[in-house]
C-alpha positions as a Markdown table, in Angstrom:
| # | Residue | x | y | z |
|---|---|---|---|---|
| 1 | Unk | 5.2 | 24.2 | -11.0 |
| 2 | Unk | 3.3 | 21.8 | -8.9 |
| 3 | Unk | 3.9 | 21.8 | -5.1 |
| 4 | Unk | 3.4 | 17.6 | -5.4 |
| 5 | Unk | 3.1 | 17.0 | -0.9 |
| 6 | Unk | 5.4 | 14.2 | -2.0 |
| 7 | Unk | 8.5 | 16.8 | -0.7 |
| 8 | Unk | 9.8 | 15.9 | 2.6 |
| 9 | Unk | 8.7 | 18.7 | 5.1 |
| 10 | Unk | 10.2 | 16.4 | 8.1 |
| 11 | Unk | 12.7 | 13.6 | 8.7 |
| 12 | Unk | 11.6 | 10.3 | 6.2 |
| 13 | Unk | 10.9 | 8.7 | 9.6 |
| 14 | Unk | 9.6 | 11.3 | 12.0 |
| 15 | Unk | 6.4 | 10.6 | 14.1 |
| 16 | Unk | 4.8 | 13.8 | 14.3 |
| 17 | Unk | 0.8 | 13.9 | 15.1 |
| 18 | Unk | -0.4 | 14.0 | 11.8 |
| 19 | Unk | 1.2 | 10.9 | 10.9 |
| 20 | Unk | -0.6 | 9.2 | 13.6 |
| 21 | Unk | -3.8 | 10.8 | 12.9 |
| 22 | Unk | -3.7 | 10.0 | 9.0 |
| 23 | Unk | -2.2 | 6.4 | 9.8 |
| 24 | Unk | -5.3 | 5.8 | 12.3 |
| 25 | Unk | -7.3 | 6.9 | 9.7 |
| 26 | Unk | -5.9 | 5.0 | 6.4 |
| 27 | Unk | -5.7 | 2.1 | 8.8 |
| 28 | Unk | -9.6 | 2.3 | 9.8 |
| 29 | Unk | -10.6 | 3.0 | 6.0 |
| 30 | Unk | -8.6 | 0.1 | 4.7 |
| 31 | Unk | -9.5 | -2.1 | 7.3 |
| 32 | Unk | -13.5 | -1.7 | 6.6 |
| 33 | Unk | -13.3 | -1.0 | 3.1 |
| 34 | Unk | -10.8 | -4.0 | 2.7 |
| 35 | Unk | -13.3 | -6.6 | 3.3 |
| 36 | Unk | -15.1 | -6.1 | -0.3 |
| 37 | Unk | -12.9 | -8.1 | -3.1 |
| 38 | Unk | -13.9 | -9.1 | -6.3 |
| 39 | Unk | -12.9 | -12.8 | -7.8 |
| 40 | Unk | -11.2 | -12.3 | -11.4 |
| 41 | Unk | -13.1 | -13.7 | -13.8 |
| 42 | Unk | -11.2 | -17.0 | -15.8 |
| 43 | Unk | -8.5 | -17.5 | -12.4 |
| 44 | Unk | -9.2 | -19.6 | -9.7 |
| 45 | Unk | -8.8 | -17.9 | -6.4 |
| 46 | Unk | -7.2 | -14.2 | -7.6 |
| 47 | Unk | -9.0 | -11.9 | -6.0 |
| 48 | Unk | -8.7 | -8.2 | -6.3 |
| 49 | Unk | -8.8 | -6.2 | -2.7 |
| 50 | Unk | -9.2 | -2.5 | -4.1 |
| 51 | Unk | -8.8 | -1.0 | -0.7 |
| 52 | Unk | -5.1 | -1.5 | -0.9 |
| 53 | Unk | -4.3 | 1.1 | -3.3 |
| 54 | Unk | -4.7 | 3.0 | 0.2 |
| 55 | Unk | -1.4 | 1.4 | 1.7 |
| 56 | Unk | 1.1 | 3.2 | -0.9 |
| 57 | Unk | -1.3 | 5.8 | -0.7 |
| 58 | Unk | -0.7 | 7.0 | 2.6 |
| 59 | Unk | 2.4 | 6.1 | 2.4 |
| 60 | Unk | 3.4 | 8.4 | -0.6 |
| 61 | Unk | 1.0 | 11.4 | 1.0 |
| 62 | Unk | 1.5 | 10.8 | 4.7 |
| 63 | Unk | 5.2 | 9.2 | 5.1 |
| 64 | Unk | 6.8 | 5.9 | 5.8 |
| 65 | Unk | 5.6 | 5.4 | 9.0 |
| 66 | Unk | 2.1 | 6.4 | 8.3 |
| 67 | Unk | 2.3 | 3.6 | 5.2 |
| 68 | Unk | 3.5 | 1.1 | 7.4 |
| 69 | Unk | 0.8 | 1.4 | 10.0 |
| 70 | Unk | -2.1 | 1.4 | 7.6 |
| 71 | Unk | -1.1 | -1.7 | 6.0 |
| 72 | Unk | 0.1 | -3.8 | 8.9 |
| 73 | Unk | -2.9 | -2.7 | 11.7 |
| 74 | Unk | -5.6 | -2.6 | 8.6 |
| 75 | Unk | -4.4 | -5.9 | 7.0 |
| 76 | Unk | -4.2 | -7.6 | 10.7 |
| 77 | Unk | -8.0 | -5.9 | 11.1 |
| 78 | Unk | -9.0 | -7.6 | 8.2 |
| 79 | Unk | -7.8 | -11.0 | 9.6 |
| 80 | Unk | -9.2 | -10.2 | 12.3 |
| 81 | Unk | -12.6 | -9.7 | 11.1 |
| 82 | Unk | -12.4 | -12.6 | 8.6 |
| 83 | Unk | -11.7 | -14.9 | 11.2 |
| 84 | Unk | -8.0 | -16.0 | 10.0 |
| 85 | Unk | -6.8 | -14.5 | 13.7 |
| 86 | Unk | -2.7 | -13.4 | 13.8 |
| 87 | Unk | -2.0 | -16.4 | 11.7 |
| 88 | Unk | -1.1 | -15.0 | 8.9 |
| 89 | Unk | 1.0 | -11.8 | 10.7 |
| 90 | Unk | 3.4 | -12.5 | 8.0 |
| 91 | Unk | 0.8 | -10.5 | 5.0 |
| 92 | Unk | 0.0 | -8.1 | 7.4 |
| 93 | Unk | 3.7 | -7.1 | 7.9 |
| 94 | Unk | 4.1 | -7.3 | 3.8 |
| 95 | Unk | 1.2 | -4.9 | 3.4 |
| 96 | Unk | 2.9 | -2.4 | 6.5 |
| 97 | Unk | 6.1 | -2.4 | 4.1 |
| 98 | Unk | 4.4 | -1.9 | 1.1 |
| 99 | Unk | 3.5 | 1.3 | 2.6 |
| 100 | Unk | 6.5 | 1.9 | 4.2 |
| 101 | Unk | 8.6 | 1.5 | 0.8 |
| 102 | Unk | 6.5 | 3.4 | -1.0 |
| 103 | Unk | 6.9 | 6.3 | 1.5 |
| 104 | Unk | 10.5 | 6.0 | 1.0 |
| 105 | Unk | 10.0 | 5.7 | -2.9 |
| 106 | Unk | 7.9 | 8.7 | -3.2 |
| 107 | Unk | 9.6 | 11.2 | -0.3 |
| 108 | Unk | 13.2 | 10.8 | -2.2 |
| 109 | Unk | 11.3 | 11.4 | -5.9 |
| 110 | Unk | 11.4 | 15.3 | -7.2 |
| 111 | Unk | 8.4 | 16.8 | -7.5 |
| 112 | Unk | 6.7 | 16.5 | -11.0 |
| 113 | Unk | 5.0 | 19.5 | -12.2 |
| 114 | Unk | 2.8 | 17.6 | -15.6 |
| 115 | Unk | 0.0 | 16.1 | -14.0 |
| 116 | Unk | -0.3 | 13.1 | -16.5 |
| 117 | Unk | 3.9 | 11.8 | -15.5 |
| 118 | Unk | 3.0 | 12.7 | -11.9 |
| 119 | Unk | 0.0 | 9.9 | -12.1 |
| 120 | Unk | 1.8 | 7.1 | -14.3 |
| 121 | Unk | 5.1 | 7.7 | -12.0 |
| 122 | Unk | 2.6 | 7.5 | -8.9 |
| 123 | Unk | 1.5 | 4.0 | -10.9 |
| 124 | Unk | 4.6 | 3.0 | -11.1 |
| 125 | Unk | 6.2 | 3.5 | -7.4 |
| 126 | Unk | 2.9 | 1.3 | -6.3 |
| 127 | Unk | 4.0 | -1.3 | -8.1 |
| 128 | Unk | 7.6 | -1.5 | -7.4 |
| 129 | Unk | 6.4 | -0.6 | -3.7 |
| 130 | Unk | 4.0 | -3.6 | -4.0 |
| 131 | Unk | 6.5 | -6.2 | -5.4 |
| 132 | Unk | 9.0 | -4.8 | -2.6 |
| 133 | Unk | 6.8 | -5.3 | 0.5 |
| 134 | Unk | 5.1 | -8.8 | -1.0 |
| 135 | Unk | 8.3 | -10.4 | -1.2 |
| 136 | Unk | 8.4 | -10.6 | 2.9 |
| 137 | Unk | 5.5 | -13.3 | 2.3 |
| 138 | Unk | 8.8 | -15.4 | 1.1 |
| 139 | Unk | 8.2 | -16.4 | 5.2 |
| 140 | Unk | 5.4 | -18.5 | 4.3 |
| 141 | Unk | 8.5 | -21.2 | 3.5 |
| 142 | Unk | 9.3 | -21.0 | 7.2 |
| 143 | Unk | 6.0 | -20.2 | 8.4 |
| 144 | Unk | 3.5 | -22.6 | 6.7 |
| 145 | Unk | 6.4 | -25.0 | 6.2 |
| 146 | Unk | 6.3 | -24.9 | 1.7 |
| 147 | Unk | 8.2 | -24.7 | -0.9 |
| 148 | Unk | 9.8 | -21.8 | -2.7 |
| 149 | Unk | 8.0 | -22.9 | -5.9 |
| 150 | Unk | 4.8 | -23.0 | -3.9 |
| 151 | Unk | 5.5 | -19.9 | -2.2 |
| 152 | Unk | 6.1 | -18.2 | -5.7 |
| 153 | Unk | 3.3 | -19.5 | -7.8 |
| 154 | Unk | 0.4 | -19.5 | -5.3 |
| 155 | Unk | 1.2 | -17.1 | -2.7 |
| 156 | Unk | 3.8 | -13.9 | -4.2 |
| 157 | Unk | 2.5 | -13.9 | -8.0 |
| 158 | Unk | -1.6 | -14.4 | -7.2 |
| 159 | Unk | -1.3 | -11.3 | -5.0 |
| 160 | Unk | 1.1 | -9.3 | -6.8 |
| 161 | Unk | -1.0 | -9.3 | -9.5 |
| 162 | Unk | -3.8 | -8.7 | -8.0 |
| 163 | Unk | -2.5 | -5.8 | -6.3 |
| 164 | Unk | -0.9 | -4.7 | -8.6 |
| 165 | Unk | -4.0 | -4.1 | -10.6 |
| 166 | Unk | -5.4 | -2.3 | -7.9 |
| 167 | Unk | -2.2 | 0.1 | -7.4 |
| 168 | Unk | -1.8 | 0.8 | -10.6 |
| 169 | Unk | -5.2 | 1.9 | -11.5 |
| 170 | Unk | -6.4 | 3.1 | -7.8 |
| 171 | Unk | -3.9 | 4.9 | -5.9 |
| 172 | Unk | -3.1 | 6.8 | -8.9 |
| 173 | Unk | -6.9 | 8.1 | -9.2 |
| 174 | Unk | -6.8 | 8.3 | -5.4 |
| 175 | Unk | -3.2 | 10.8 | -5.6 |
| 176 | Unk | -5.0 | 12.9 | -8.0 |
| 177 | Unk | -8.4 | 13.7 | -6.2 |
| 178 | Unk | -5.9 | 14.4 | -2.9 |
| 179 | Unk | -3.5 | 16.5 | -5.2 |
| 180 | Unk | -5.6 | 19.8 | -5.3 |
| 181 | Unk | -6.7 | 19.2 | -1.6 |
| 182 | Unk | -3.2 | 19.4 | -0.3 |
| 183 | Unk | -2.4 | 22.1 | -2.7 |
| 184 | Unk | -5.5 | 24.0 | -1.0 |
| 185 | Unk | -4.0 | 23.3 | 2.5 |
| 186 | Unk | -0.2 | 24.1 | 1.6 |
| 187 | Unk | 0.6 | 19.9 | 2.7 |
């Protein structure tokens, strides 16, 4: 049976030096490797960000708390670095909770000893983590002053599916190169 790192070893939100070391680390890798996106062919404006299938990532492998810092600090990086400032601190707290929910998703799940229902349940927590933590861009009403309609068409179900894409097909593929590593290192 596999020893999937997804069992708790410490409290769900315990800040222990690895946490901070991994959540410096997913932060800094998302951060730089966040500023390549790809347009989708056909759409007009989706873009897909494949660095955040590292937000439920660390958050499934390294806790809630790591999760949540890699996509708030490496979201607000990539603002940062784009040129948008804090303005849009509302996405970069959506990205920390996608982390953080799938931390909480993943540290309550048993482990799975097949490989292949490991990867499509790892798929699958992403998602649902992604939808979960997007939904605080709802905000944008308050913050940018629209509409719900605008807030659900052009802001929530653009980036969920473009996300989602990533998640699905990325932090699976990621989980499964880190799955013998932390087997290797009893984590």
């Amino acid at each position: 049976m596999s020893t999937d790192a997804t069992t708790p070893r410490e409290p769900v939100l315990a800040i222990s030096s690895r946490t901070v070391v991994f959540g410096a680390v997913g932060a800094a890798l998302y951060a730089v490797l966040g500023l390549f996106s790809f347009l989708i062919p056909g759409t007009q404006s989706v873009t897909v960000r494949p660095a955040f299938a590292l937000v439920p990532f660390f958050g499934k492998r390294f806790g809630v708390i790591a999760g949540f810092f890699v996509g708030l600090v490496g979201n607000a990086i990539i603002d940062l670095i784009s040129g948008y400032g804090l303005q849009y601190w509302n996405w970069s707290v959506a990205n920390g909770l996608v982390g953080a929910v799938a931390g909480l998703i993943f540290a309550y799940l048993p482990p799975i000893a097949n490989e292949a229902v490991r990867l499509v349940v790892t798929a699958l927590g992403a998602l649902v983590a992604t939808a979960i933590g997007l939904f605080f861009v709802i905000t944008d009403i308050w913050v940018q002053g629209i509409g719900f309609n605008t807030f659900f068409t052009v802001n929530y179900v653009p980036a969920l599916i473009a996300d989602g894409i990533a998640v699905v097909i990325l932090t699976p593929a990621l989980d499964a190169i880190w799955e013998p590593l932390s087997k290797r290192t009893g984590r």
